[in-house]
Each structure stands twice: as structure tokens, then as C-alpha cells.
N, C-alpha and C positions, 0 to 999 in steps of 0.2 A: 504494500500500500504506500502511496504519496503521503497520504497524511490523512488526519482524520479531524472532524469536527465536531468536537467534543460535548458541542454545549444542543449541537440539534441529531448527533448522533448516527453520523454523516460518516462513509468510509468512500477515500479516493480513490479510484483506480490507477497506476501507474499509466503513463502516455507517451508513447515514440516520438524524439525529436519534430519530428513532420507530420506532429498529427494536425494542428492548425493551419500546417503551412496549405494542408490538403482540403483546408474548410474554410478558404477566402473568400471573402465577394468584394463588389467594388465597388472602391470608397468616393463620395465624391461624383455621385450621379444625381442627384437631384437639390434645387433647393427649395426655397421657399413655395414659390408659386409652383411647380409640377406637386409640391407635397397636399397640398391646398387643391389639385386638380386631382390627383391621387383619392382624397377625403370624400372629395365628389364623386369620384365614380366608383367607388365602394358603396355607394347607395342610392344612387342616382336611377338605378333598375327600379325601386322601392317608388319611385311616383310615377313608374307605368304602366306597376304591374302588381297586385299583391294586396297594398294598401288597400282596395274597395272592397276585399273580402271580410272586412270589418265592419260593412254597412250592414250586411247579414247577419250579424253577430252582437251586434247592436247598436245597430240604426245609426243617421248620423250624428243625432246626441251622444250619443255615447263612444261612437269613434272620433268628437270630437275633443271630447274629455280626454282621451286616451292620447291621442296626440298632444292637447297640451303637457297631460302629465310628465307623458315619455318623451316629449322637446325640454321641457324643464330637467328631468334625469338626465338626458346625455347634455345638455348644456354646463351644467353642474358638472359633468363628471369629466365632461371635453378640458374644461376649467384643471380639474384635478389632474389629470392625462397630460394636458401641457406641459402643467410645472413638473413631474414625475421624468418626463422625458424628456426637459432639458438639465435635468440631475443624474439620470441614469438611462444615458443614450446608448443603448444595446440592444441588437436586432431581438431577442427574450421579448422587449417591449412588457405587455400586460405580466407574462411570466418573470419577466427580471425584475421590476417591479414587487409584485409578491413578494419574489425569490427572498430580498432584501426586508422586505417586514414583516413577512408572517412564516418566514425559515424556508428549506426546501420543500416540504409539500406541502404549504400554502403556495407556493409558486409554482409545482408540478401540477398542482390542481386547477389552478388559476389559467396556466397554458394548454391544457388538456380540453379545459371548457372550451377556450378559445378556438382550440384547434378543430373541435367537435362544430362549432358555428363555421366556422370558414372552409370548412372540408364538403359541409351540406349544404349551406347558402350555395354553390355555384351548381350543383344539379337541382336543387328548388329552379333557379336561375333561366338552366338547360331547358327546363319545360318549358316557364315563358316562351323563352324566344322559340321553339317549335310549334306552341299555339299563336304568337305572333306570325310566323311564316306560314301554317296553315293557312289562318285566316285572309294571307294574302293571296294564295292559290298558288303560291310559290312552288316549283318542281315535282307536280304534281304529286307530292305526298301525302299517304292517306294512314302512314306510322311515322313519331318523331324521331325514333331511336338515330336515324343516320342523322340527322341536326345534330341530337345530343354530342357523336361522335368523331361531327365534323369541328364543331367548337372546342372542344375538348383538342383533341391533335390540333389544330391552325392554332390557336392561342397558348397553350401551354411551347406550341415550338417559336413562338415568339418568344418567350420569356427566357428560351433556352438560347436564344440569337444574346441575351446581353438584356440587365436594369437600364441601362440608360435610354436604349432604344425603346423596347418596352414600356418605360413610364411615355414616353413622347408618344409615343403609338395610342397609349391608354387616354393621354391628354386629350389629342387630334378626335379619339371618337365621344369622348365626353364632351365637347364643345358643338358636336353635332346634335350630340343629344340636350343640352343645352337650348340651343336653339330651336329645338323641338317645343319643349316644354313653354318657351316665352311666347311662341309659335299658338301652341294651344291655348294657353293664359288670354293672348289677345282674340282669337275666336269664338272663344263660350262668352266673353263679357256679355256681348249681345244677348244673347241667349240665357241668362241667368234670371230663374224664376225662384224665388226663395222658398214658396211652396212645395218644388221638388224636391226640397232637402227633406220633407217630414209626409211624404208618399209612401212609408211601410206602415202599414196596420197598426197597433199594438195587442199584444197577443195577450194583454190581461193578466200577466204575471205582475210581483209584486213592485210597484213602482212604475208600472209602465205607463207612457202617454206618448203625443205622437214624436214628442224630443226624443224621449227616450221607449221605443215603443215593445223591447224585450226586454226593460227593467234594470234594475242596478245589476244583476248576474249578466247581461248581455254587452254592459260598458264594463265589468270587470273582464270580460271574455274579448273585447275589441281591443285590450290593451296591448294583446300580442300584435293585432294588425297597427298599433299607434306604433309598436318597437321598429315596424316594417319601414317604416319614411326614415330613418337615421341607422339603422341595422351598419351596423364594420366600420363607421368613423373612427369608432375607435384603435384601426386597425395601422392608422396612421404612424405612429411613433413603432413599428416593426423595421418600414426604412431606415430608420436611426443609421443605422452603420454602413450606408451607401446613403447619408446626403453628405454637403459640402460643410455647413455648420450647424449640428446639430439639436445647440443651449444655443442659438436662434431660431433657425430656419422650424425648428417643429413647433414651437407652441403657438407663431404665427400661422404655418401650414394648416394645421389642425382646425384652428379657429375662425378662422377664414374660411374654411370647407362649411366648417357645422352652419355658421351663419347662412350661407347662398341654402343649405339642403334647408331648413327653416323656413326662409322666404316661398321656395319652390313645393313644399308639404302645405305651405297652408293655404298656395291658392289652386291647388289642384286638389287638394279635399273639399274646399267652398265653389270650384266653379264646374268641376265634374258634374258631380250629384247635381249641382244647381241648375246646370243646364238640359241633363238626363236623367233625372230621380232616382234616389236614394236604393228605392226598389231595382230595377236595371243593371244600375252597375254594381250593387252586391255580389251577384252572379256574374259578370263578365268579365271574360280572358282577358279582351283588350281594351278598358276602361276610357281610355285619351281619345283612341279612333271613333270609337263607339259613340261617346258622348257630341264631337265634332258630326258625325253623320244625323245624330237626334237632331241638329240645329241646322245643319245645310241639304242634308238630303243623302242619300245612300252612294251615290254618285260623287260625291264631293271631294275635290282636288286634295282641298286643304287637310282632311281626312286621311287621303289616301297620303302625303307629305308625312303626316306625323304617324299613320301609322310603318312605314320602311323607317323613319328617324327615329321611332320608339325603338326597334332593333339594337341602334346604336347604344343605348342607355342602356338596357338587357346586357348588350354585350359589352359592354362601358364597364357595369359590376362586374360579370363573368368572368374579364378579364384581368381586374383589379385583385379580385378578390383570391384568383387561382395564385397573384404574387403575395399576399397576405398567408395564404394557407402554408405556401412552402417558405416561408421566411420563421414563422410560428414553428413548425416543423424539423428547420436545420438547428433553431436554436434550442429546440428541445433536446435533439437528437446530439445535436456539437457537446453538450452537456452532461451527456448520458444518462438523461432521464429516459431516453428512450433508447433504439438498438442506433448504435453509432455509425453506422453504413448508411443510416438514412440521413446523412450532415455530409456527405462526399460534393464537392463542385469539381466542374469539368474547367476546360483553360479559357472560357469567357467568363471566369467566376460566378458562374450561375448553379445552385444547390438542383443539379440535374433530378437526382433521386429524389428528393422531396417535393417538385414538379412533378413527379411520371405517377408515384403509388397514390396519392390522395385524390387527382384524377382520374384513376386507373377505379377508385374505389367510386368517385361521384359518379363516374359513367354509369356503374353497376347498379346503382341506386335510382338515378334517374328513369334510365331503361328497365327497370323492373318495376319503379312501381307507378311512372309516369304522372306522379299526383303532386303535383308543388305546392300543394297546401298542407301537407301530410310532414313534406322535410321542411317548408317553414317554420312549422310547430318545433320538428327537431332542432333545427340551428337556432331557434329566439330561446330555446329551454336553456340551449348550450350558452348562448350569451348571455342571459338573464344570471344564469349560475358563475359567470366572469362578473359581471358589473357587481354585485354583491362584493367579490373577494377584491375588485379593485377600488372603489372606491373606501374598501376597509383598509387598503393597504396605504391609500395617501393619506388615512387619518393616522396610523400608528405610525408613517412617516415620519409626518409633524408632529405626533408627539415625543417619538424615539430619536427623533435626530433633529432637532430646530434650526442646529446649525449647517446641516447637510450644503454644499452648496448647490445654489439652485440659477438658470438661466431667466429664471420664469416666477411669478408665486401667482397660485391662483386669489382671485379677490375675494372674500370671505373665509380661508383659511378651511378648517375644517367644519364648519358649517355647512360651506358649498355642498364639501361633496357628503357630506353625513343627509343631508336634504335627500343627492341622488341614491343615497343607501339605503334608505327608508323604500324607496320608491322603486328601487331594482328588485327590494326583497318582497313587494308585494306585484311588480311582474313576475317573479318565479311563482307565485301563486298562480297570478292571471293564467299559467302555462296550464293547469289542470284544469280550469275549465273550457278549456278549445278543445283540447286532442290527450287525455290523461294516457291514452296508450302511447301517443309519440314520447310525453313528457316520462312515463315509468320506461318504456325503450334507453333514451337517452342516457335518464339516469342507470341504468343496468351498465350501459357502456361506460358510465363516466366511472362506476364505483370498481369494475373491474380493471380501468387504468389504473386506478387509487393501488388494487390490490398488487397490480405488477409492480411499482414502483415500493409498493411498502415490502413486498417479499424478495423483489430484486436488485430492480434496478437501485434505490440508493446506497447499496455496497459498491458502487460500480461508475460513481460518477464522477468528472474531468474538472479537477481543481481549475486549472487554467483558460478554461470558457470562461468566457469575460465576464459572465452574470453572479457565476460563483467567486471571481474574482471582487467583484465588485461587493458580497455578501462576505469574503475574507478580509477585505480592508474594514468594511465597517465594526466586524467581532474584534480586529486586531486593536483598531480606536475606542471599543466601548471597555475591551479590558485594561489600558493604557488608561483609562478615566477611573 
């Protein structure tokens, strides 16, 4: 053994001169503004696709609750994330994080969840844009499975070309989709009848009216679809260790993103429904096109524009998020929390293995069960169970280290994000009334990582991965005090 850590009861595994030299990426590829376009198209997918399945669920009183609630939680907790991440800029991100306040399995736990949301968000994703291309009559397909398969190989072999390119490619289709959305924003104005927003029945349960027309159980149950308009902003600060300046460029990046998705949630939940009723688009795949055809006619240009530019957005997250999942991934695996083979880079310093198997596994997912509302449930459960353990982490931060330094401080200190902590722990609630089988699934798979890492893997983990490095400077400083 390297050494051990005595006080969370941590055994190191010995490491070959070359064992990092062999787990590089590249430093110095993004800064500010790509990280901020980054932020965006990690969720960007989430206002064209997903979000209305919350009007079903309860109505738009109650998906509008939920959006505020869960814009005030990840705002609070963007807040926390920045300063976190210009203190401890390591691609770990939410995991290193932890790693540092709540020992190592608060931190293998914490990257587990993560890794659980960002492995399933891109085949939720996959679906979209195969019922986007149906509905366009596109290549006459009447199965999505080859979509799935085409995006999955075309965009993960992007990521394998090189980050730099990659992020600008990611840029270039988020600005598409972008302009989709202001696109759409200016065509429904017209059409906006506020009566359409309270066109579902209410079904007589307790609370119910036509705001809220399935009840307070039906606004606790839309919370999942409010998680859906900001879903992997946080996935932001994984770049850490390929931008330019880190204790800058990210607490700006981050915040800057959360703001535009904010703006862009709340006028595509008020001008959707408002121009196509609340009822309608509950149920529909393509919520933006759908809504523009209610108002111009079924023929309509403008329609047909935003729905091929809604693609973009689909594949804007899709493609965002498949770099999220394998960064989460390497730094698990460079760590030895996980099997270390899955941390290997090839000579464009790109984490090739951690690209191909979490892929390899959303295709299988997608293709099998073709339901994107079934692995939404999964990946919000998986995030819902990170946001809890992160925002605990920037509170014992700030208590544990006051003097820690920081690029960044969030405003309100531990208020902030104790506010988003409150509020994460009762979306892991909201998680069991949508889909309690996805959410008992999830959890099955999270507690069985739990048990690899508690029977294995932490005999076995890589003092000199930066995350643990960074968790040995601060034990070394708190026994020195």
C-alpha cells in the first residue's frame, strides 16, 4: 500500500510511474463563454421536449409551482457550484466536491448519482429526437432504434476527435437551437389565450381547481417535470480541468448559462400551453411545433423551422451531456473508485473508454424500452439524490474550512444553498410519486455501487488523482491546526 487514511479508513493502492501520464486531457480548451454555452446545452433539450409532460401531472398550476420551486433550487445551488468550483477545480466536479466534505463515500456516492443522471439523460434524450424525426416523416422510419444508434456513434466520435472541437461543435448547434426557441417565443405571443392555461378538468381530488386541477399530489408529482427545464447545469464545473482559468472562467460560465435557461423555461411554459392548452400539450412529443401549428395552421413554415431546429436542442443536450457523463466517469475511475481501465485517454487526450461503455449502455436502454419518460424519472431520481449531497457539501465546506480559498463566494453563504437543500430533499420525494418503480430501480442500482465501493473498491484507491489529493492537503492542514 501507498498509504492509508487513517481518519476515513481509506487504503491506497500502489500506482506505476505512468499511471496519470496515461489519464490526460486537455488543458486549456474552453473558457468562459463556451462554458456558459456548455451550461446551455446540457439542458437546452428540456424546453422542447419533456417539460409538458408535467401538465399531465399537474396541470399548469402546479407545473408552475414546480418550476419556480426547482428554478429557485438550482439557482441557489448554481450559486453554491460556482464558488465550490473555483476552490476545487477538478474534473471529480460534484464528486471532488463531496470527496472533500463529506470523506470518500460521501463523494463516491455523490459521483455515482451523478453519473446515474448523465448516463440516462442522453437515451431519455435519444427518444426525443427519434419522435422529433418521426414526426417529421424523416427517412421513412416506422422504428427509432437506428436514430438512437446513429447519434450515439456520430457524436460520441466527435468527442473522440478532441474537447476543444467538440465544445465549439456543441456551441455552433446550441445557438441554433437558440434561435429556435426566441423563434417560437415570438410566434405564440399572438396566439396567447390565458384560458388555455386552465383547459384540464379537475379531477376532484383533494385541492383540486382549475389552477390546480389534480391537487397538491399532482404539483408534488410535476416537480420532476419543473427538474426537467435546468436538468445537468450542474454538470458545468466537470470541464474544470480543460478550461483556460478555472477560479474564473467557471463561476461566470455556470451563471451565465443558469440565467438564459431561466428566461427560456418560463416563456415556453407560459406561451406553449397558452397558445395550445394545457390539455394538448400534456401529451405531446413535440410540444414547440405542435403548439406553432395550433396558431398558424398545420401547414405552417414557421412550425415546420422550429420543429428541424428543435433537433438541434435534443441534440445540443445529447451531445453535451454524453461529454458530462465520460468526464464524471474518468474521474471516478482515475480515482479508483471505480475499475481503472475505465480512466484510459487515447493521444487526442480524450477519456476514449469512458465515451464508448456508458453509450454503449444508453443505447441498450433506449432501444429497449423506447419510453423517455420512464428514464427521465430514472436520471431526475439520480440527480435529485446528487443535489441533496451537494449542496450538503458547500454547507460543511463553509463550515469546515472558512478559510478554504475561494475564486468565487456564493451570496448568502450557507443559506443559499441550505434553501436548495430543503428543496432537492423534497424532489427526491416528488421522485415517488411519478414513477416509484423507476425511482426503487434507481435506487437498487445506486445502493449496489454503494456496496462495490464499500467491499472493494476503497482498498484500492489512487492517492494521487487530484480529488484525493486535494482531500490529503486539507486532512494534512486540519491536523497541523
Amino acid at each position: 500500500m501507498a498509504g492509508k487514511d487513517t481518519n476515513k479508513h481509506i487504503d491506497y493502492a500502489a500506482t506505476g510511474e505512468d499511471y496519470l501520464q496515461r489519464r490526460q486531457l486537455r488543458r486549456g480548451a474552453a473558457g468562459w463563454v463556451l462554458l456558459a454555452g456548455l451550461g446551455v446545452a446540457y439542458v437546452i433539450s428540456g424546453d422542447f421536449s419533456g417539460w409538458n409532460l408535467g401538465l399531465a401531472q399537474g396541470g399548469w398550476g402546479g407545473l408552475l409551482i414546480a418550476f419556480l420551486l426547482m428554478g429557485l433550487m438550482y439557482t441557489c445551488m448554481v450559486f453554491g457550484l460556482a464558488e465550490m468550483s473555483s476552490a476545487i477545480p477538478a474534473t471529480g466536479a460534484g464528486y471532488g466536491f463531496a470527496r472533500r466534505a463529506l470523506g470518500p463515500l460521501g463523494g463516491f456516492a455523490t459521483g455515482m448519482a451523478v453519473l446515474i443522471e448523465y448516463a440516462v439523460a442522453p437515451a431519455a434524450i435519444a427518444t426525443f429526437i427519434g419522435g422529433y424525426i418521426e414526426a417529421l416523416g424523416l427517412f421513412g422510419l416506422t422504428n427509432s432504434w437506428p436514430i438512437y444508434l446513429a447519434a450515439y456513434v456520430i457524436f460520441i466520435g466527435i468527442h473522440l476527435w478532441g474537447v476543444g472541437e467538440a465544445l465549439k461543435v456543441i456551441f455552433g448547434i446550441t445557438v441554433i437551437a437558440v434561435v429556435a426557441l426566441i423563434v417560437t417565443a415570438i410566434g405564440l405571443v399572438g396566439g396567447f389565450d390565458a384560458a388555455n392555461l386552465f383547459d384540464i378538468v379537475p379531477d376532484g381530488s383533494a385541492g383540486s381547481s382549475a389552477f390546480l386541477p389534480f391537487g397538491i399530489t399532482g404539483a408534488v408529482a410535476a416537480l420532476v417535470y419543473g427538474i426537467w427545464f435546468f436538468l445537468a447545469i450542474e454538470g458545468v464545473p466537470l470541464a474544470a480541468e480543460e478550461t483556460a482559468d478555472p477560479r474564473r472562467d467557471m463561476p461566470r460560465g455556470i451563471i451565465v448559462g443558469m440565467v438564459i435557461l431561466l428566461v427560456f423555461g418560463a416563456l415556453m411554459l407560459v406561451l406553449v400551453p397558452g397558445a395550445a392548452g394545457s390539455a394538448a400539450m400534456g401529451v405531446s412529443d413535440s410540444p414547440l411545433p405542435e403548439a406553432l401549428r395550433a396558431v398558424y395552421g398545420e401547414n405552417s413554415a414557421l412550425a415546420n423551422f422550429v420543429n428541424y431546429a428543435g433537433l438541434a436542442g435534443l441534440i445540443a443536450s445529447f451531445f453535451s451531456i454524453i461529454f458530462a457523463y465520460s468526464r464524471q466517469l474518468f474521474a471516478l475511475s482515475r480515482a479508483g473508485y471505480l475499475p481503472r481501465w475505465l480512466s484510459l485517454t487515447g493521444k487526442r487526450r480524450t477519456p476514449w473508454v469512458a465515451l464508448i461503455v456508458p453509450g454503449t449502455i444508453g443505447f441498450i436502454l433506449a432501444a429497449a424500452t423506447q419510453d423517455g419518460g420512464l428514464l427521465i424519472n430514472i436520471a431526475v431520481f439520480g440527480a435529485t439524490v446528487s443535489y441533496v449531497l451537494l449542496n450538503l457539501s458547500h454547507i460543511v465546506l463553509r463550515r469546515r474550512e472558512p478559510n478554504l480559498e475561494r475564486g468565487y463566494r456564493a451570496p448568502g453563504g450557507v443559506i443559499t444553498t441550505g434553501i436548495a437543500l430543503v428543496l432537492a430533499a423534497v424532489a427526491v420525494v416528488g421522485t415517488f410519486f411519478v414513477d416509484i418503480t423507476a425511482a426503487a430501480i434507481t435506487a437498487a442500482v445506486f445502493l449496489i455501487a454503494i456496496a462495490y465501493y464499500w467491499f472493494y473498491s476503497r482498498h484500492r484507491l489512487v492517492a494521487t488523482a487530484p480529488e484525493e489529493e486535494f482531500a490529503a492537503i486539507e486532512q494534512a492542514e486540519s491536523e497541523l491546526n
